[in-house]
DSSP file (Angstrom, degrees, kcal/mol; ACC not computed):
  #  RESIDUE AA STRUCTURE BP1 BP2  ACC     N-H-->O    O-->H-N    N-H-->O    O-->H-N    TCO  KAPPA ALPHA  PHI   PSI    X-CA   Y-CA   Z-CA
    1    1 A X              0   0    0      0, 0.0     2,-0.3     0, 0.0    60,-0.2   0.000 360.0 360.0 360.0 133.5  112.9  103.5   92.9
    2    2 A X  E     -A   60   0A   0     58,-1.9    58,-1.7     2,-0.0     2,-0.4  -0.680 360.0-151.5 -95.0 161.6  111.7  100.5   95.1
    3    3 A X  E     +A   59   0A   0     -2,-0.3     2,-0.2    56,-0.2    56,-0.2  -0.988  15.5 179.3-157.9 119.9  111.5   97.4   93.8
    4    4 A X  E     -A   58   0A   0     54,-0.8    54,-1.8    -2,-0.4     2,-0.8  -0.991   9.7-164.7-123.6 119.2  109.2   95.0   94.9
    5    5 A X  E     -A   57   0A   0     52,-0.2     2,-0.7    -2,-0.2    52,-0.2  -0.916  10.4-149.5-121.9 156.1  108.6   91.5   93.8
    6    6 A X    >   -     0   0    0     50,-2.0     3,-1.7    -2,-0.8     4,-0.5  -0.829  15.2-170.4 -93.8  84.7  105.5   89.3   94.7
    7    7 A X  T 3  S+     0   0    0     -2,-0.7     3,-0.2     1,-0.4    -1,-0.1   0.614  71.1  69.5 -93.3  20.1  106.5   86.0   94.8
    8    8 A X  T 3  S+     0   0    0      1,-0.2    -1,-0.4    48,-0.1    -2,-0.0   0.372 107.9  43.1 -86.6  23.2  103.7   84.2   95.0
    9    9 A X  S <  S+     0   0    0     -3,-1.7     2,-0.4    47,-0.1    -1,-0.2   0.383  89.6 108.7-119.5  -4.4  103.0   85.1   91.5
   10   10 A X        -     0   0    0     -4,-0.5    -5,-0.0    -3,-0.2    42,-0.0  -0.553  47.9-166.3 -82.1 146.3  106.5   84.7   90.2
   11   11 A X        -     0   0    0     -2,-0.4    -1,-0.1    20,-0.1    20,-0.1   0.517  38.7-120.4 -89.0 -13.9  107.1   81.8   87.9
   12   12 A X        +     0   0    0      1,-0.1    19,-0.1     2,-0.0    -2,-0.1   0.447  60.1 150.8 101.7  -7.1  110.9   81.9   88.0
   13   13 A X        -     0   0    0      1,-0.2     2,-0.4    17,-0.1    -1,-0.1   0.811  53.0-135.1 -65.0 -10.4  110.9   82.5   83.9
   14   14 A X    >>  +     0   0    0      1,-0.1     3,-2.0    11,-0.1     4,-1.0  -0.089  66.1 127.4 104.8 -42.7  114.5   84.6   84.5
   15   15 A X  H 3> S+     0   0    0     -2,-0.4     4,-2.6     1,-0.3     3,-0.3   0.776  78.2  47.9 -29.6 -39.2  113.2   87.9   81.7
   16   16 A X  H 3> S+     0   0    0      1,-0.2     4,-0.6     2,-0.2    -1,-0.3   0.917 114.0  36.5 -83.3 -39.2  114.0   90.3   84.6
   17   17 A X  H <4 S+     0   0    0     -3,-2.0    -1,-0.2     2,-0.2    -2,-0.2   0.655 119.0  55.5 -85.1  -4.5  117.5   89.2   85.7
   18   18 A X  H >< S+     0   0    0     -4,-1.0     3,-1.2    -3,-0.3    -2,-0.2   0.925 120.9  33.0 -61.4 -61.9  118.1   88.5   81.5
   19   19 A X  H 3< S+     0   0    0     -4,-2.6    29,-0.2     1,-0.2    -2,-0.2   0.362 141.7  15.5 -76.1   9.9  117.0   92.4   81.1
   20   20 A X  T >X S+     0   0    0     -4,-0.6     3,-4.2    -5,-0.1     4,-1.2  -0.229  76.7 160.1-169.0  58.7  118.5   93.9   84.5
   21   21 A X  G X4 S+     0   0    0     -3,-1.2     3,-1.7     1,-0.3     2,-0.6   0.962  80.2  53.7 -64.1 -48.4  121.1   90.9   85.9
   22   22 A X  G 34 S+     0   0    0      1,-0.2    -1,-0.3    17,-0.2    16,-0.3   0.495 118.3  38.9 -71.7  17.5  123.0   93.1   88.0
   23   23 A X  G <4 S+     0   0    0     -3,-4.2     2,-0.4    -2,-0.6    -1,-0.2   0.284 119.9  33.5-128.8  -4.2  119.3   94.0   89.6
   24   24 A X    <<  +     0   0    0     -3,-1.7    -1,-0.3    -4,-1.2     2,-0.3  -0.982  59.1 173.8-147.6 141.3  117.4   90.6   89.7
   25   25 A X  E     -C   33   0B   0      8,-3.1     8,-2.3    -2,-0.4     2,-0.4  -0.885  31.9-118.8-146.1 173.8  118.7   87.2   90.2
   26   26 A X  E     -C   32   0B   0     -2,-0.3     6,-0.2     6,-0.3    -2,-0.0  -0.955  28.4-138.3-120.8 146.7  116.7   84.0   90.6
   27   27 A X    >   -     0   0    0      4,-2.2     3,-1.3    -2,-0.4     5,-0.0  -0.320  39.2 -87.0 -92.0 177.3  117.0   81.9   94.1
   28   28 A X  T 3  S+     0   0    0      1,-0.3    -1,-0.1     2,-0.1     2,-0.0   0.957 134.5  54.2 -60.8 -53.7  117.3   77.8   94.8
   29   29 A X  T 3  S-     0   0    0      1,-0.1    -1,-0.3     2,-0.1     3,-0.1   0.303 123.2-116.2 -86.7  22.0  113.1   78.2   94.6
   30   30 A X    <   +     0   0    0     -3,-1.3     2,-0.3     1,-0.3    -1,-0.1   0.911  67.5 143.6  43.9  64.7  113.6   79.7   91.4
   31   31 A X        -     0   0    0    -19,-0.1    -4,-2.2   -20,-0.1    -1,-0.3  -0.991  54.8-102.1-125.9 117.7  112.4   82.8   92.3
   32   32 A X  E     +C   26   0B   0     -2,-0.3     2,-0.3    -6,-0.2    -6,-0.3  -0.200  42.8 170.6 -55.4 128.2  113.2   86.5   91.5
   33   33 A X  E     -C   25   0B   0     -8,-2.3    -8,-3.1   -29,-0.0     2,-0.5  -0.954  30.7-118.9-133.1 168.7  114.9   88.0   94.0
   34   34 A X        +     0   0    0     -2,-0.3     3,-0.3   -10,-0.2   -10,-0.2  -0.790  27.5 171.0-108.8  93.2  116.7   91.6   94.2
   35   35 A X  S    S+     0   0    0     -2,-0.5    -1,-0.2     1,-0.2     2,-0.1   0.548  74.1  10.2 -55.7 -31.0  120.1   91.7   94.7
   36   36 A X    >   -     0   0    0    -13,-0.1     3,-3.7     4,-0.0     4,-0.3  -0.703  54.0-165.5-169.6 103.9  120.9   95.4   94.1
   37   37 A X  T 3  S+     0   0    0      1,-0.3   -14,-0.1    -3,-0.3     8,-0.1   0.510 101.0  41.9 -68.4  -0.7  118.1   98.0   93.7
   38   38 A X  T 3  S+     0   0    0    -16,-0.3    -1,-0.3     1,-0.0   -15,-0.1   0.219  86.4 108.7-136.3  -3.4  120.6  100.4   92.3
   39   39 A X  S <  S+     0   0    0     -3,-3.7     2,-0.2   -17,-0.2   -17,-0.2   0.815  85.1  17.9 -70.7 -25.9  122.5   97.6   90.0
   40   40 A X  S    S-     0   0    0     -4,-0.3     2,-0.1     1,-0.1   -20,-0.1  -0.693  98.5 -84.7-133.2-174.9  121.2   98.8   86.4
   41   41 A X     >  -     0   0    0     -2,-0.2     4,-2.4     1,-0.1    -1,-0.1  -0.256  45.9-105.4 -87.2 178.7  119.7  102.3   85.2
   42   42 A X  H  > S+     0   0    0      1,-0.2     4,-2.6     2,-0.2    -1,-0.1   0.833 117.5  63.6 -49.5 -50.8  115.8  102.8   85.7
   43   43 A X  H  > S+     0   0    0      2,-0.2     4,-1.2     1,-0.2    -1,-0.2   0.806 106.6  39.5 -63.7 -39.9  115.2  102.4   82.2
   44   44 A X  H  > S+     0   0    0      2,-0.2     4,-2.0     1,-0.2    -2,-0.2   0.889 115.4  56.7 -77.2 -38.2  116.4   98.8   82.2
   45   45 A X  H  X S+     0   0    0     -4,-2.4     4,-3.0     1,-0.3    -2,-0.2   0.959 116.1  36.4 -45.8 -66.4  114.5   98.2   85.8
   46   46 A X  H  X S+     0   0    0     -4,-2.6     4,-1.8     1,-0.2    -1,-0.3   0.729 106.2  58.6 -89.7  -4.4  111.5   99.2   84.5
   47   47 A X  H  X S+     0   0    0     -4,-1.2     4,-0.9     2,-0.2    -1,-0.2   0.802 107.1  59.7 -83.2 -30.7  111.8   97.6   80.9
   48   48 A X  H >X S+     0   0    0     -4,-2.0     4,-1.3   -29,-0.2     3,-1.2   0.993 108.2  53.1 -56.7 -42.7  112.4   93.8   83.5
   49   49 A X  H >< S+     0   0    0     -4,-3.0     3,-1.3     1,-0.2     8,-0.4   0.976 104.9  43.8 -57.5 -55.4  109.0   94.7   84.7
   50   50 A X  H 3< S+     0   0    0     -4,-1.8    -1,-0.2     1,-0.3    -2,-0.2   0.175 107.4  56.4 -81.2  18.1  107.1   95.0   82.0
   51   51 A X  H << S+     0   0    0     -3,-1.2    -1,-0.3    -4,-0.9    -2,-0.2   0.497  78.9 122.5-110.3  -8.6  108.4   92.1   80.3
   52   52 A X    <<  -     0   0    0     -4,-1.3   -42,-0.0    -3,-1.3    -4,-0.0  -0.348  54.0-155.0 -33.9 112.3  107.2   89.9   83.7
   53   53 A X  S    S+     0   0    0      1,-0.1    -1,-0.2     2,-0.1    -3,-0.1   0.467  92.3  38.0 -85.0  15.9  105.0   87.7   82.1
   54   54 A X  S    S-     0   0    0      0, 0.0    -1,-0.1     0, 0.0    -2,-0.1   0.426 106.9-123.3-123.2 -12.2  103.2   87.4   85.5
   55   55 A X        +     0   0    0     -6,-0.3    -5,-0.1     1,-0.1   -45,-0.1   0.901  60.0 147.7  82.4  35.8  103.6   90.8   86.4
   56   56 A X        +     0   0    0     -7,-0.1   -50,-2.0     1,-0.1     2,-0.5   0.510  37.1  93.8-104.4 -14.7  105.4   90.1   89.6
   57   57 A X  E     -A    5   0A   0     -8,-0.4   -52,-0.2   -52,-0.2     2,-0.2  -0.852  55.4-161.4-102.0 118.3  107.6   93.1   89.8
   58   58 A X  E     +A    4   0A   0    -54,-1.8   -54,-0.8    -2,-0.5     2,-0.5  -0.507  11.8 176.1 -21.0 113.8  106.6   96.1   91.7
   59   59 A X  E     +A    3   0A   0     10,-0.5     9,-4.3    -2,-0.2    10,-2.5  -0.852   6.3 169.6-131.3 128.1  108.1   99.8   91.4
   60   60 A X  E     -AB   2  67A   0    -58,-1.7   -58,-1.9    -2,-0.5     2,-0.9  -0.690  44.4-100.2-115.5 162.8  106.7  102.5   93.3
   61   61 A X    >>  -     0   0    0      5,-1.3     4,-3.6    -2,-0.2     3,-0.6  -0.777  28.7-146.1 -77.3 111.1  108.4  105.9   93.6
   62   62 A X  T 34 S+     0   0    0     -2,-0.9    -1,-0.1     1,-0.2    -2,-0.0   0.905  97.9  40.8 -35.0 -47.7  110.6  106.5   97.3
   63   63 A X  T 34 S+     0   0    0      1,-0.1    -1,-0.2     3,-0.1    -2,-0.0   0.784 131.4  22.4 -81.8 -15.5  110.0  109.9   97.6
   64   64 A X  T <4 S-     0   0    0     -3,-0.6    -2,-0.2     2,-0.1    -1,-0.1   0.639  94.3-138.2-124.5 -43.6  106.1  110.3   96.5
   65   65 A X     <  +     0   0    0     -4,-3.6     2,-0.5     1,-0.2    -3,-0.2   0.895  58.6 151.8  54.1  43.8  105.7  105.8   97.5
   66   66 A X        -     0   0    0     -5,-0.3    -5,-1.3     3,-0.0    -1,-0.2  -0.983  57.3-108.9 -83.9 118.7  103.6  106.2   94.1
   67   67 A X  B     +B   60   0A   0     -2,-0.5    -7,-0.3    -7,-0.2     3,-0.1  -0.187  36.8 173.1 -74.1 122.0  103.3  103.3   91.9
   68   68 A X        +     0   0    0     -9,-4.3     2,-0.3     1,-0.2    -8,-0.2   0.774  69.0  84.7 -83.3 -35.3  105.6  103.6   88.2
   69   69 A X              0   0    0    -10,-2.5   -10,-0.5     1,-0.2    -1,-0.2  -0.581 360.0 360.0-162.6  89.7  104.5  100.1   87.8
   70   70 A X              0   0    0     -2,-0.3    -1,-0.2   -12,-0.2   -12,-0.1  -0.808 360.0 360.0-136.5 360.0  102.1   98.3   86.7
């Protein structure tokens, strides 16, 4: 899965490295960034997105580059 985040729309609010830390961190501009694409399972990747209240994280499929999400 790729995993993309948008940060001009992120707000920093941390749900995604709470619900997939070994996949999401937040930077000095308190900002999501992805540390390891491969750090938690899918299910947990995709459960960080869709608790983005801004809706900042991408995931498209690698093999197809089809969008899981949103």
């Amino acid at each position: 899965m790729k995993i993309t985040v948008d940060r001009s729309k992120c707000r920093g609010v941390r749900n995604c490295a709470s619900i997939a830390p070994n996949v999401f961190d937040i930077d000095e501009q308190f900002k999501a960034v992805v540390v390891d694409p491969k750090g938690d399972g899918d299910a947990e990747i995709t459960k960080a997105a869709k608790f983005c209240p801004a809706v900042a994280i991408l995931l498209d499929d690698e093999a197809t580059g089809k969008r899981i999400f949103p």
